[in-house]
N, C-alpha and C positions, 0 to 999 in steps of 0.2 A: 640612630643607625649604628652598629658593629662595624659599618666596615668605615672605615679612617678617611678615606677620598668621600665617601658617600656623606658621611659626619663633616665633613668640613666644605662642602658643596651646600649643605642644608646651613651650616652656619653663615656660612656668605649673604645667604638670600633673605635669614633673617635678618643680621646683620642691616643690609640695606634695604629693607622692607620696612624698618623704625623711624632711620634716618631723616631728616628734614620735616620729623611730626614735631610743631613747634611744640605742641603741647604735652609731648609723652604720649607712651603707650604703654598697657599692660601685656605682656608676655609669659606664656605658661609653659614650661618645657621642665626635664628631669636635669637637664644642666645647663641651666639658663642664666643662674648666678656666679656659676664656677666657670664657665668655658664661652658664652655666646658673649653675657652682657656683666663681665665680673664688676666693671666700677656704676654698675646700676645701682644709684641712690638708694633706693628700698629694694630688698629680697625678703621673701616671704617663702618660709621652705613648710609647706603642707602636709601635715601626713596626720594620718588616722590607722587604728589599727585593720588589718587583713579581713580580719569580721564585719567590721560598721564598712568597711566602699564594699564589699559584697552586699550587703544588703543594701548597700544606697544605690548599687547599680542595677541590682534583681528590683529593686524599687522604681527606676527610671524606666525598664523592661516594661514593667506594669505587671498584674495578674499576682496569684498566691506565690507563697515564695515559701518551698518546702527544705527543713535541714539539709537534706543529701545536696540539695541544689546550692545551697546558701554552702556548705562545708569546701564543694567540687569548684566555688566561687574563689573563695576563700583561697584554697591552696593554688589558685590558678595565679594569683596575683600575689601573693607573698614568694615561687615561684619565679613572676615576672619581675619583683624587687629586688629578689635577689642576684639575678644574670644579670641587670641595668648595674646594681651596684657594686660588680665585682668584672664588667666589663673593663678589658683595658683602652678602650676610648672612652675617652669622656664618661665616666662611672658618676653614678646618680648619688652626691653626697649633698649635705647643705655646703655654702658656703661659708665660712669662717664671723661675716658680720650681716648673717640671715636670722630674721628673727624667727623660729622655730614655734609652729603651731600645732600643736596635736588638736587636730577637730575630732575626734572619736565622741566625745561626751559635750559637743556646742553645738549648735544648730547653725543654718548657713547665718543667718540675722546677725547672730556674735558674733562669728567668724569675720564676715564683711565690716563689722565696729572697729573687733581688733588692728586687718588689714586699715584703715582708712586712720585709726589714731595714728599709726607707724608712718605712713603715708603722710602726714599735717604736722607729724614730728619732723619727720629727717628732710621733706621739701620745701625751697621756699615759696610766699606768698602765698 
């Protein structure tokens, strides 16, 4: 959320919506390591290029998935990248001790290996 009361209303309910999971919980949000949950054990900051989540999303859609469509996908979400992370609340950056994944070129199968070694690293038991 843009607006500063609305941004800090949502962090509240995340906030205590975690709380008392003895076990943890996985949280996905664009500032979820820097502003909700900063001394969260594991941060995983995900990013792919503008290209590969338009097709992964025109992919999830279903059906043919033609250039002008995949292009209009495209700019739609590097676009939405760009207001997140040049908003003055809460701006969509990794955090400082996030491990930084570029999936554009792994499949979801590595992706989940990598998060889970980082995961077995930094937690105990």
């Amino acid at each position: 959320a843009a607006i500063r009361e609305v941004r800090h209303w949502v962090n509240v309910q995340q906030r205590e919506a975690v709380l008392g999971h003895p076990r943890g919980v996985v949280v996905d949000g664009r500032d979820i390591g820097t502003v909700v949950f900063p001394d969260a054990p594991v941060k995983v900051f995900l990013t792919a290029s503008p290209a590969e989540r338009a097709r992964r999303r025109l992919a999830q859609r279903g059906g043919r998935i033609d250039p002008d469509q995949l292009r209009r996908e495209a700019e739609t979400l590097a676009a939405r990248d760009h207001a997140d992370a040049t908003r003055p609340v809460a701006p969509m950056k990794p955090a400082a001790d996030a491990l930084l994944l570029d999936t554009t070129r792994i499949d979801l199968e590595e992706q989940v290996r990598q998060v889970l070694a980082l995961a077995r690293e930094r937690l105990p038991g």
